[in-house]
Z-matrix of the N, CA and C atoms (Angstrom, degrees):
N
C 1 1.456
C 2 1.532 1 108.71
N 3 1.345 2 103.47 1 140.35
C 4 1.715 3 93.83 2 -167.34
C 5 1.649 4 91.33 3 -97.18
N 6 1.710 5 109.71 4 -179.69
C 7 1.114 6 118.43 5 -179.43
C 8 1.425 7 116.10 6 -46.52
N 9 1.318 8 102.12 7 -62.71
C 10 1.742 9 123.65 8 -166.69
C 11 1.734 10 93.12 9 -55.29
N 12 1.349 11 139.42 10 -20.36
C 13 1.399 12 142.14 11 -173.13
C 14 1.495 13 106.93 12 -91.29
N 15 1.459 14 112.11 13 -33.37
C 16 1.227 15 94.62 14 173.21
C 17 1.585 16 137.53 15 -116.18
N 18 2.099 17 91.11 16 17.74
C 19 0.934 18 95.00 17 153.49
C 20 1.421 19 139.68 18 -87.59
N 21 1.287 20 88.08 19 -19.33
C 22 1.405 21 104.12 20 -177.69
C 23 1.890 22 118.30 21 -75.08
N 24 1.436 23 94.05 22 -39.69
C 25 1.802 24 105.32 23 148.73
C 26 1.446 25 118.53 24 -28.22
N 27 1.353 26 90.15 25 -55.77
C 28 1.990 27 93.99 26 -168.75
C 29 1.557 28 110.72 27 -81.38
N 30 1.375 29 128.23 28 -41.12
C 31 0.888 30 132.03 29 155.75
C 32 1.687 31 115.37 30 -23.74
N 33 1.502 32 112.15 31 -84.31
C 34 1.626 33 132.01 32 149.98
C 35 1.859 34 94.67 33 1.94
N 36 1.155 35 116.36 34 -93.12
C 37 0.906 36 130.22 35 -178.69
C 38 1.932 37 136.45 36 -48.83
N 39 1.209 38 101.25 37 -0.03
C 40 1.423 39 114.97 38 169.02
C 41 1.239 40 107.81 39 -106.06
N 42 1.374 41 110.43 40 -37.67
C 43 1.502 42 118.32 41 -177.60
C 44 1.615 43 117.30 42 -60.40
N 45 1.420 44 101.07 43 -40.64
C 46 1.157 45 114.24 44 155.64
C 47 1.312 46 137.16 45 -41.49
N 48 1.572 47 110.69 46 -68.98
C 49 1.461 48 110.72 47 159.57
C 50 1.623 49 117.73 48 -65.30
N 51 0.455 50 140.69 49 -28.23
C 52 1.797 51 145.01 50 152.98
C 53 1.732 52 101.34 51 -33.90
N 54 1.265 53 99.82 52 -79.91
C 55 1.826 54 96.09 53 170.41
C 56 0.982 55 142.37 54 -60.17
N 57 1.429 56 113.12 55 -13.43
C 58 1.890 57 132.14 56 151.52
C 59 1.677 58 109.41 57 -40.05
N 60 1.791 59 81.90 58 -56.11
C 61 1.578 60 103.01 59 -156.51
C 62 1.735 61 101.73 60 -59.85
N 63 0.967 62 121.02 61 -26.31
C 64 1.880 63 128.39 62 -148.46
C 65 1.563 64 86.48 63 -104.27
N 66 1.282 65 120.53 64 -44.41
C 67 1.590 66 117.64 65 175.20
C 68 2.142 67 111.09 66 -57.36
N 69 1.515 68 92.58 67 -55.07
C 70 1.564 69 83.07 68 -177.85
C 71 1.328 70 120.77 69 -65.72
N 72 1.446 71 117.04 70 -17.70
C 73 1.830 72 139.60 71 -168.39
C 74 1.420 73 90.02 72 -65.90
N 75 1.506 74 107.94 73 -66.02
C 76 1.434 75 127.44 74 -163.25
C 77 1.639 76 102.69 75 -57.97
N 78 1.706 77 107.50 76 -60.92
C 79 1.875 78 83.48 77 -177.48
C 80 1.178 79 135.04 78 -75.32
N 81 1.461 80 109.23 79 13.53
C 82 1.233 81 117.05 80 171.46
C 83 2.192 82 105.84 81 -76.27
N 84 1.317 83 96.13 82 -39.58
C 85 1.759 84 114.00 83 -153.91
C 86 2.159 85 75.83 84 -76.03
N 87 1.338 86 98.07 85 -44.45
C 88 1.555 87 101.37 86 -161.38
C 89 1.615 88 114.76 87 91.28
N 90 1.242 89 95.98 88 38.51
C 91 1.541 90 124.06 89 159.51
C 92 1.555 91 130.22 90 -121.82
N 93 1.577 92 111.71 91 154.27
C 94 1.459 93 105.88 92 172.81
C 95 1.531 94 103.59 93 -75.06
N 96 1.614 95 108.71 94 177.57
C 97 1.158 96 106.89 95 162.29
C 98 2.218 97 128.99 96 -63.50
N 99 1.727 98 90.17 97 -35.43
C 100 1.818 99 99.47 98 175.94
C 101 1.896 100 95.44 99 -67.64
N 102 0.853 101 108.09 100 -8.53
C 103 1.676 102 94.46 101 -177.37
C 104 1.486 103 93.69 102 -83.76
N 105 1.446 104 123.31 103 -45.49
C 106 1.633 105 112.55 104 -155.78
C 107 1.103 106 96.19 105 -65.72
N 108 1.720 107 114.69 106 -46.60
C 109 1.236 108 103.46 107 -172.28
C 110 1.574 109 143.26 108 -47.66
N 111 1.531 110 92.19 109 -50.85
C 112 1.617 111 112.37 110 146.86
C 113 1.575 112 118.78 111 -16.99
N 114 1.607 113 114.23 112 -90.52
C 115 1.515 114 117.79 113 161.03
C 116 1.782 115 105.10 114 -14.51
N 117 1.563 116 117.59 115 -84.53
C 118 0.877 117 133.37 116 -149.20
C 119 1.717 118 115.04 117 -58.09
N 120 1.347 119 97.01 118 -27.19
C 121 1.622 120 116.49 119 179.39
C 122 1.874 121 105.54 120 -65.92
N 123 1.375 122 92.62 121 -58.41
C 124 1.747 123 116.89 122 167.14
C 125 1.319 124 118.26 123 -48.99
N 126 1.159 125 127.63 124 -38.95
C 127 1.458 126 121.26 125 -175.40
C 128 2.043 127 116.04 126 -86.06
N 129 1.341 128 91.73 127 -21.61
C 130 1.642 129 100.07 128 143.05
C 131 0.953 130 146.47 129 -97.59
N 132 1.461 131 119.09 130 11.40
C 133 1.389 132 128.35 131 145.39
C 134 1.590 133 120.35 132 -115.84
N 135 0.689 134 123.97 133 55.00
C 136 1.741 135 129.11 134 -174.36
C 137 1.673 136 99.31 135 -46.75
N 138 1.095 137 129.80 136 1.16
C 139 1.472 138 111.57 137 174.41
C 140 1.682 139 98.32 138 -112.36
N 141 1.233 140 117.43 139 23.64
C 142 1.379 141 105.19 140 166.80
C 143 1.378 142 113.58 141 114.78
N 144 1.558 143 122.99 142 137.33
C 145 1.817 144 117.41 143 141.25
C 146 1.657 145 85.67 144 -142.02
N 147 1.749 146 92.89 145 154.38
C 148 1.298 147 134.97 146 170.46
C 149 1.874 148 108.56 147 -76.24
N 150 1.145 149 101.19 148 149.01
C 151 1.559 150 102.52 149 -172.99
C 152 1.401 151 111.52 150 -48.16
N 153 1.216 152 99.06 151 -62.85
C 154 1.820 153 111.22 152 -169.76
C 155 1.690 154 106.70 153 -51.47
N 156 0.912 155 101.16 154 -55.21
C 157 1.866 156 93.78 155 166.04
C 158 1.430 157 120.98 156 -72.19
N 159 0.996 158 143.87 157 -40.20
C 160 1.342 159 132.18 158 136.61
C 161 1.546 160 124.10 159 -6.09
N 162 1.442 161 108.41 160 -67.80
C 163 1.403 162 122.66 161 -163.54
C 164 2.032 163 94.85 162 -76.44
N 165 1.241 164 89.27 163 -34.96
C 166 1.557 165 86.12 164 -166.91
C 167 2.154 166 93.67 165 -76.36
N 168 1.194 167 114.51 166 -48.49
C 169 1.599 168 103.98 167 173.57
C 170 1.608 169 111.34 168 -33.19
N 171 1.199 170 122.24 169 -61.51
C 172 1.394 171 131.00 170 -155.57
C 173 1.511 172 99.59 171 -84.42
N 174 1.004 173 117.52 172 -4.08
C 175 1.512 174 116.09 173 -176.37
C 176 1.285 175 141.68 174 67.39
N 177 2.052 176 111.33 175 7.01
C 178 1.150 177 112.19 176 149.54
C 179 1.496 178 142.92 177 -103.26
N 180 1.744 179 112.55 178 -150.99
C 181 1.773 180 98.57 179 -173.97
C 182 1.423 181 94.58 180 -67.88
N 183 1.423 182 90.70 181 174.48
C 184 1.890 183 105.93 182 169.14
C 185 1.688 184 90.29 183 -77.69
N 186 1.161 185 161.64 184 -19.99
C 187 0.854 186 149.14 185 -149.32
C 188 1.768 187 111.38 186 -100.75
N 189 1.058 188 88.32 187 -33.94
C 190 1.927 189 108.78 188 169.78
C 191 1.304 190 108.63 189 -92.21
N 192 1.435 191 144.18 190 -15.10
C 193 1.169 192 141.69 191 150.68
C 194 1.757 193 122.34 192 -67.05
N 195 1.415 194 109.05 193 -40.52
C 196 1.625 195 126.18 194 159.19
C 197 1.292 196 108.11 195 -50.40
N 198 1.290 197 117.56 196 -54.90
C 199 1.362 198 102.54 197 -167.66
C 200 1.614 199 116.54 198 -78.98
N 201 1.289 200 137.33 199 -20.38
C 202 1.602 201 176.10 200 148.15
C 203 1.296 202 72.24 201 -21.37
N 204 1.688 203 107.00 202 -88.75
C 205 1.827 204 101.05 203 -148.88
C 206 1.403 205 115.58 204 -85.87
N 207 1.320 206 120.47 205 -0.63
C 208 1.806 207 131.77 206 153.65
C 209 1.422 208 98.76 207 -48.64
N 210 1.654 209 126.72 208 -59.84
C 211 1.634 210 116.45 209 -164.19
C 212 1.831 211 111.57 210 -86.87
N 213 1.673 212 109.12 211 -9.69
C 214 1.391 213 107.24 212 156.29
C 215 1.377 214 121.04 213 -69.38
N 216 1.204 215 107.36 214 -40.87
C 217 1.927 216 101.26 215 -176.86
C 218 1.706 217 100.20 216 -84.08
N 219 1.286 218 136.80 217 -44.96
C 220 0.996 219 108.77 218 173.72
C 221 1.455 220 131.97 219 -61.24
N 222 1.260 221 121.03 220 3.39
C 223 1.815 222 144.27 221 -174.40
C 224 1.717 223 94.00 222 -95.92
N 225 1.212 224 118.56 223 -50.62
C 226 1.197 225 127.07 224 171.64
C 227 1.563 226 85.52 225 112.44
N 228 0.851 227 156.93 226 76.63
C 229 1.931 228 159.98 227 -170.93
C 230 1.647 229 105.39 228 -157.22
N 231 1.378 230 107.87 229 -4.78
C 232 1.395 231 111.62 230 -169.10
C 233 1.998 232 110.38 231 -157.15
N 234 1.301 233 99.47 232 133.03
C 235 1.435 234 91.27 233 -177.50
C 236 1.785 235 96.18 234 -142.94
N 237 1.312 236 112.61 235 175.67
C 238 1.644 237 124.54 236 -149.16
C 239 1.514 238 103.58 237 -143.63
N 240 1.514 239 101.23 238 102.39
C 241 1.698 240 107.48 239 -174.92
C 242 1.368 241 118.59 240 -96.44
N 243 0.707 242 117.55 241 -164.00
C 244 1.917 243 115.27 242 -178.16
C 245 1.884 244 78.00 243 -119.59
N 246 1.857 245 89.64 244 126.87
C 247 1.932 246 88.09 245 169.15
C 248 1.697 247 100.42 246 -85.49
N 249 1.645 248 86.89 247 142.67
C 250 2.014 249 103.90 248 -177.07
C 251 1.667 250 83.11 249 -56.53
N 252 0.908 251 124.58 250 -57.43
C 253 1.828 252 119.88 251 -155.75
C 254 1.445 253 132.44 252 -62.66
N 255 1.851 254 100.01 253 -12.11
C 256 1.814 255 116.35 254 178.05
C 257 1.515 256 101.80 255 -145.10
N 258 1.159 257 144.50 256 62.16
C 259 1.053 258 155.72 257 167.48
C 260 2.299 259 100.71 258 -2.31
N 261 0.711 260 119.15 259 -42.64
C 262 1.767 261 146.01 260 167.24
C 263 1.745 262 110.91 261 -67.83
N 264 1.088 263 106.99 262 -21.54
C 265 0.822 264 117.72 263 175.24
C 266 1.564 265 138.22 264 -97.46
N 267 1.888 266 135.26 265 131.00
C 268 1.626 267 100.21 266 173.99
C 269 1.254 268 103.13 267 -125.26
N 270 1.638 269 91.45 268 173.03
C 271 1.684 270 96.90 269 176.32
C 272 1.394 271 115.22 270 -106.23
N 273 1.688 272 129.09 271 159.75
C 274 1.320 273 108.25 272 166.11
C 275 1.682 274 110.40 273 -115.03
N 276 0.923 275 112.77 274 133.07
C 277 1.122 276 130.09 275 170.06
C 278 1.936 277 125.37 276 -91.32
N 279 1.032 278 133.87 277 151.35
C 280 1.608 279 126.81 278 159.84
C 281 1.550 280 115.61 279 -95.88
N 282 0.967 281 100.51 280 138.70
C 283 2.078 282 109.62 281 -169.55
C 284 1.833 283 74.15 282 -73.88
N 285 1.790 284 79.43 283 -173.34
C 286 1.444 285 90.72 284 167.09
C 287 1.005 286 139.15 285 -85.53
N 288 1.613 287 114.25 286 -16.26
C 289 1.474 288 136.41 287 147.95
C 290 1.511 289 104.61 288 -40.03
N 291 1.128 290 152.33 289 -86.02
C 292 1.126 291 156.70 290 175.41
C 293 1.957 292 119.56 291 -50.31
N 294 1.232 293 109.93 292 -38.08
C 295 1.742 294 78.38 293 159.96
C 296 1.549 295 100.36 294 -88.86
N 297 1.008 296 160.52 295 3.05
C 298 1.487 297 149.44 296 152.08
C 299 1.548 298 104.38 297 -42.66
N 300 1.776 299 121.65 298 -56.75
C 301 1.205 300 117.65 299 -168.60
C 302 1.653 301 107.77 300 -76.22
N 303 1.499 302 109.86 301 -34.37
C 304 1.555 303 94.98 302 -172.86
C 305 1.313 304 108.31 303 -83.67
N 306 1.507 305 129.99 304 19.50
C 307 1.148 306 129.13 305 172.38
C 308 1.655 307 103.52 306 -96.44
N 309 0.893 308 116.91 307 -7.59
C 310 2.239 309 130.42 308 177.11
C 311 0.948 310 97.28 309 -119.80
N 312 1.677 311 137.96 310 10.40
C 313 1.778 312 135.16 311 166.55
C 314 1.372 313 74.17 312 -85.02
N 315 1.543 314 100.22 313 148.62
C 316 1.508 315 112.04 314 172.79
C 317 1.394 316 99.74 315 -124.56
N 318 1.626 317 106.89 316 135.79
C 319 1.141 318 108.91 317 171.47
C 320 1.703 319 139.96 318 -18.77
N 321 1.520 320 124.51 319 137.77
C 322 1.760 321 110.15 320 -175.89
C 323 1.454 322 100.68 321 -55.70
N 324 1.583 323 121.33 322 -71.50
C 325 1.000 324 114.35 323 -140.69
C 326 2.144 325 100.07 324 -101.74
N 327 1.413 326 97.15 325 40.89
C 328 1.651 327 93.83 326 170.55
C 329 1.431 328 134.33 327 -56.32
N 330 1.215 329 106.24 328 -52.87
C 331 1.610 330 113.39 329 162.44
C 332 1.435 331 102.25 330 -51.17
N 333 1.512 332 143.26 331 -55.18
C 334 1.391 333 133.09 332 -153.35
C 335 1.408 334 83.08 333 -46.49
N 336 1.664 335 91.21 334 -90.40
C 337 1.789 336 110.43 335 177.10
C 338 1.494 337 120.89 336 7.43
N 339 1.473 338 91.06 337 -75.98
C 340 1.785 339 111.39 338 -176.09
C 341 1.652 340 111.51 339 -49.73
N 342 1.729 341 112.52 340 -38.34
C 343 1.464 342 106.05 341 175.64
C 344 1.541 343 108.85 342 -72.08
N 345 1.179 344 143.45 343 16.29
C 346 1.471 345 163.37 344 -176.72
C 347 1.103 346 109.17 345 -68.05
N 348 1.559 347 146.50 346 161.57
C 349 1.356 348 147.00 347 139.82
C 350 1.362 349 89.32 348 -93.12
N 351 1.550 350 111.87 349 157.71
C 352 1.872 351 125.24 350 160.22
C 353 1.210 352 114.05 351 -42.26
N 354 1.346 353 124.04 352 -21.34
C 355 1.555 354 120.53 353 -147.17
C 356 1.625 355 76.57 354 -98.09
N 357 0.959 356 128.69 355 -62.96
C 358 1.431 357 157.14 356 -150.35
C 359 1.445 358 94.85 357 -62.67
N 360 1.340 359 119.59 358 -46.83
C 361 1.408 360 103.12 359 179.18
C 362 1.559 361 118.67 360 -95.22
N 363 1.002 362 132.02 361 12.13
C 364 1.155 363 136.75 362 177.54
C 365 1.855 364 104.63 363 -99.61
N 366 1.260 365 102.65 364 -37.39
C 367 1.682 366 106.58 365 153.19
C 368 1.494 367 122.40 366 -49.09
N 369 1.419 368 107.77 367 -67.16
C 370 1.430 369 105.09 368 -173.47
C 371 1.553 370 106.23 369 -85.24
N 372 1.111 371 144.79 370 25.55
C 373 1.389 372 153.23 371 121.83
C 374 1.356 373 118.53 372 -47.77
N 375 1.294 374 105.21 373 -63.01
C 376 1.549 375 102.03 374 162.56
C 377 1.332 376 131.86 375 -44.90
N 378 1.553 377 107.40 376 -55.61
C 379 1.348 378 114.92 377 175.13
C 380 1.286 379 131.22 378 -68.05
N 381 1.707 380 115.99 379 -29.28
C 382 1.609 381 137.54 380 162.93
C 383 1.814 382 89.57 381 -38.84
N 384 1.531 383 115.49 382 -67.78
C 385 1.504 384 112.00 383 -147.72
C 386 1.531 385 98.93 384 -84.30
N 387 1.108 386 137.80 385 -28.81
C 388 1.172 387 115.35 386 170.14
C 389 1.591 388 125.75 387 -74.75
N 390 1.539 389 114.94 388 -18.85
C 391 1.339 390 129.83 389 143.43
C 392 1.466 391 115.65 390 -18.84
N 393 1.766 392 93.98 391 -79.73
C 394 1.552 393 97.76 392 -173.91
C 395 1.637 394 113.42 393 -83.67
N 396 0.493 395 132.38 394 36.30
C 397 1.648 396 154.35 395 -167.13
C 398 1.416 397 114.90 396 -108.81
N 399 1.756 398 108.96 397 -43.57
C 400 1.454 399 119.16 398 -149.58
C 401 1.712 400 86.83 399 -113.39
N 402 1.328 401 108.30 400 -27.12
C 403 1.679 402 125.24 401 179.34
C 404 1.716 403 99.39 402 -52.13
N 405 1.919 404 87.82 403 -67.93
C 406 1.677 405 101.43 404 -157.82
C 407 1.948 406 100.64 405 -46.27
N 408 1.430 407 115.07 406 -68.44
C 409 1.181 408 149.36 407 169.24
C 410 1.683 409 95.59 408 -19.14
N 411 1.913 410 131.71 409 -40.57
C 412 1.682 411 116.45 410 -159.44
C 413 2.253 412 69.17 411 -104.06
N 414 1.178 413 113.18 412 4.85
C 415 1.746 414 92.75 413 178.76
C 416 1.733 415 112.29 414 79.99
N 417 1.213 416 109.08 415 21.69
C 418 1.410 417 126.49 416 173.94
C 419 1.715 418 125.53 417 -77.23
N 420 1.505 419 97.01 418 -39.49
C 421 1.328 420 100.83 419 174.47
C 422 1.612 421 99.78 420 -151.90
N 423 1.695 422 123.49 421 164.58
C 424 1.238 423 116.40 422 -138.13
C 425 2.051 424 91.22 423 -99.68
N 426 1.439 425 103.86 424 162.22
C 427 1.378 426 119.18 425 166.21
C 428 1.520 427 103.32 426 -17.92
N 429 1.731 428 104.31 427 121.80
C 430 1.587 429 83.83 428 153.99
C 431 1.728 430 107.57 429 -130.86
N 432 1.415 431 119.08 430 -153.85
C 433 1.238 432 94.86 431 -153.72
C 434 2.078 433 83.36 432 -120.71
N 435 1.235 434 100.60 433 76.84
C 436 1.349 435 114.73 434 -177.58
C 437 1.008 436 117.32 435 -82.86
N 438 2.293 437 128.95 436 159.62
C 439 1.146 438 97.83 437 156.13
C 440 1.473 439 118.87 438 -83.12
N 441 1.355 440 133.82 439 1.12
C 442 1.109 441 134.84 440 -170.34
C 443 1.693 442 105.29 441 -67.98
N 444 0.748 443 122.62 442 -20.01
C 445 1.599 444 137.12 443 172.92
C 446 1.524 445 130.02 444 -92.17
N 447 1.112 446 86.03 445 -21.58
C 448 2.017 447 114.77 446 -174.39
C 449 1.706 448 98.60 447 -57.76
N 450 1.248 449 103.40 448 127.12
C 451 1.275 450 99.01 449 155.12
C 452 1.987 451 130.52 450 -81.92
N 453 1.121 452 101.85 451 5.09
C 454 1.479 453 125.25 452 165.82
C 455 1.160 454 120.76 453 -76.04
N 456 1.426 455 99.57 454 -27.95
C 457 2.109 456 106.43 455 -173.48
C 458 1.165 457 101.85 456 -95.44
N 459 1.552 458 95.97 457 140.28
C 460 1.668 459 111.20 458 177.16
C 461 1.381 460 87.35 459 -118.84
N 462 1.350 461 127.63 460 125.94
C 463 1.365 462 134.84 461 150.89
C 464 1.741 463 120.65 462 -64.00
N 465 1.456 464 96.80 463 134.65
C 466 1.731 465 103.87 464 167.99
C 467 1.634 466 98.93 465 43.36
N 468 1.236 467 144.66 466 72.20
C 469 1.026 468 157.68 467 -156.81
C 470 1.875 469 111.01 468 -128.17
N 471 1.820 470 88.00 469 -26.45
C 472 1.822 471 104.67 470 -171.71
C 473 1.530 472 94.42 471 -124.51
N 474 1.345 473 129.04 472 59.14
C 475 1.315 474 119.93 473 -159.90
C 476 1.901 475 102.78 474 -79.72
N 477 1.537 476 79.63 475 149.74
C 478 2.076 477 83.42 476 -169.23
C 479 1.249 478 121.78 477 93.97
N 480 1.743 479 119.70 478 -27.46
C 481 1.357 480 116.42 479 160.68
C 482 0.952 481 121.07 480 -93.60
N 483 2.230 482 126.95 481 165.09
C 484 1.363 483 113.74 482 174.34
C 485 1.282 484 139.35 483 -76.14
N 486 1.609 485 99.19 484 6.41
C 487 1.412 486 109.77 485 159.14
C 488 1.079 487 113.40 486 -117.49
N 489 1.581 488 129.46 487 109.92
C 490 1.581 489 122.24 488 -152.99
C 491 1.419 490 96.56 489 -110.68
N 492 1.576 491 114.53 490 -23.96
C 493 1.652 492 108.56 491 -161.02
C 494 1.828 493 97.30 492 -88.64
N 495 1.362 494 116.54 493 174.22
C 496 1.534 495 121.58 494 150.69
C 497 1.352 496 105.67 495 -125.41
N 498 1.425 497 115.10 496 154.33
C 499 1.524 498 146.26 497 161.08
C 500 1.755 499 96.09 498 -78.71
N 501 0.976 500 129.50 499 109.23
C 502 1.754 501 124.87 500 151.16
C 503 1.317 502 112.57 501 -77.05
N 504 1.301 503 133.23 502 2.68
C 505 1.445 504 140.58 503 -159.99
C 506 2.063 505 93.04 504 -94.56
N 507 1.819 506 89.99 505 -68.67
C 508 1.741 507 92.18 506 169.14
C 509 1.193 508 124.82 507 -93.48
N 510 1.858 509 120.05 508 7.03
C 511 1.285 510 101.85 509 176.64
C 512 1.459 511 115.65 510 95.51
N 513 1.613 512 112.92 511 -0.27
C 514 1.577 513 99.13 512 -159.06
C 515 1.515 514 88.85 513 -114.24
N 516 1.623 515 99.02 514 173.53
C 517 1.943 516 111.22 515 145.17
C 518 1.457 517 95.01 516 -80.17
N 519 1.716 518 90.22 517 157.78
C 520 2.035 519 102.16 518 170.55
C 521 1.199 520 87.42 519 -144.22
N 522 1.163 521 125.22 520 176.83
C 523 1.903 522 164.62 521 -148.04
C 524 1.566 523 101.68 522 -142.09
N 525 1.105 524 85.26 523 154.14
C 526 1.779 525 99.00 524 165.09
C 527 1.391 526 100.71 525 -45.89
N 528 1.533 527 123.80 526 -68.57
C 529 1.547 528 168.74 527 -142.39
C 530 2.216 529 66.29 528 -62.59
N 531 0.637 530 120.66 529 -45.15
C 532 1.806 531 114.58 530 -147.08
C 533 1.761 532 101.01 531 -99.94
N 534 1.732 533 122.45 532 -11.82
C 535 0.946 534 108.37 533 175.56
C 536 1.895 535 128.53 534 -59.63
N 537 0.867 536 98.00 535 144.62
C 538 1.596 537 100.09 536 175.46
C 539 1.663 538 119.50 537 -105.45
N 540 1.531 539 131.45 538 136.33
C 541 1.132 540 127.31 539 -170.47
C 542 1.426 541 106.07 540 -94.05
N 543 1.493 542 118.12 541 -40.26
C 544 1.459 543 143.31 542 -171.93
C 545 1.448 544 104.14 543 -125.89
N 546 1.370 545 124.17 544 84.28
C 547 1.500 546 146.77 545 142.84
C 548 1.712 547 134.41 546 -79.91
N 549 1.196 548 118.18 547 114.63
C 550 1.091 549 134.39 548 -155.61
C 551 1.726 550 83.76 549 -64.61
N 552 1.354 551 100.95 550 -67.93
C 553 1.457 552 92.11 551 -176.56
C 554 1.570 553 134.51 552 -83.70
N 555 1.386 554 92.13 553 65.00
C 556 1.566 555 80.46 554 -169.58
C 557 1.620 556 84.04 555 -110.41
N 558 1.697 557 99.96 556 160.16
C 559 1.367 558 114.52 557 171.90
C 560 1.737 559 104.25 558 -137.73
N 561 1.679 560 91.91 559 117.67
C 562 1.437 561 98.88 560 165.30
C 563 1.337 562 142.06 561 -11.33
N 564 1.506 563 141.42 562 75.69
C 565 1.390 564 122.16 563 -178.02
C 566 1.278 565 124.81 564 -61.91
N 567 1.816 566 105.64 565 168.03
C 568 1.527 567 98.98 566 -149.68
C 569 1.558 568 106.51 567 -84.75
């Protein structure tokens, strides 16, 4: 088995327990796992996403995303606004019933993480985002709101220190350890 086989094996295999974990989470809450996620997607954007981006974030059909936030609003964890910006259009939002619960959804891959040293995860942080970076970039998986994409991030900017990158957004140096995958403020670079 070559490297790339058995990394990808192990990989396989976290993902796995990760989706164990979101199944037993969930029948406890009396949710699927695309529902928590849902919540969980929602409670970091409190100003809203529209289905089709929704479905396209999480990476399934619109048709399995429809049905997802059909059993959130009828749960009452999820409600459906008219977006100010397309009148034709809605947004979904989570009531407060619903970010309450996706705030006790516990992360998929927490245990992975948690079996981690500090050092260790600030490594594969790095490598997670340039992962999905090189993904988003071949059109594999959809926009996310990275700094690797940010037009705020200056890469290796502090080279030689352990915070090599800067944020122009806050002004700071950051670390691997400091990248963000899902930033409120990130703005698309050009």
């Amino acid at each position: 088995m070559t490297l790339h086989d058995r990394l990808a094996d192990g990989l396989a295999r976290l993902a796995a327990l990760a989706r164990q974990d979101d199944w037993r989470v969930g029948e406890a809450e009396g949710l699927t796992p695309t529902q928590g996620d849902i919540l969980r997607t929602l409670i970091a954007r409190p100003e809203g996403m529209r289905l089709t981006i929704m479905a396209a974030h999480l990476q399934v059909t619109q048709p399995t995303a429809s049905d997802a936030v059909s059993a959130l609003e009828r749960k009452g964890l999820l409600e459906k606004l008219a977006d100010p910006g397309d009148g034709r259009a809605v947004l979904l939002r989570a009531t407060r019933s619903g970010r309450a619960l996706a705030k006790r959804w516990p992360l998929s891959f927490g245990a992975v993480v948690g079996a981690l040293s500090p050092i260790d995860q600030v490594a594969l942080l790095g490598i997670v985002s340039r992962a999905i970076f090189k993904l988003q970039r071949q059109g594999a998986i959809p926009a996310q709101r990275m700094c690797l994409t940010c037009r705020y991030f200056a890469p290796n900017t502090h080279p030689g220190k352990a915070r090599a990158h800067h944020c122009r957004f806050i002004d700071s140096s950051i670390g691997e350890g400091d990248l963000r995958i899902d930033c409120s403020d990130h703005a698309e670079a050009a």
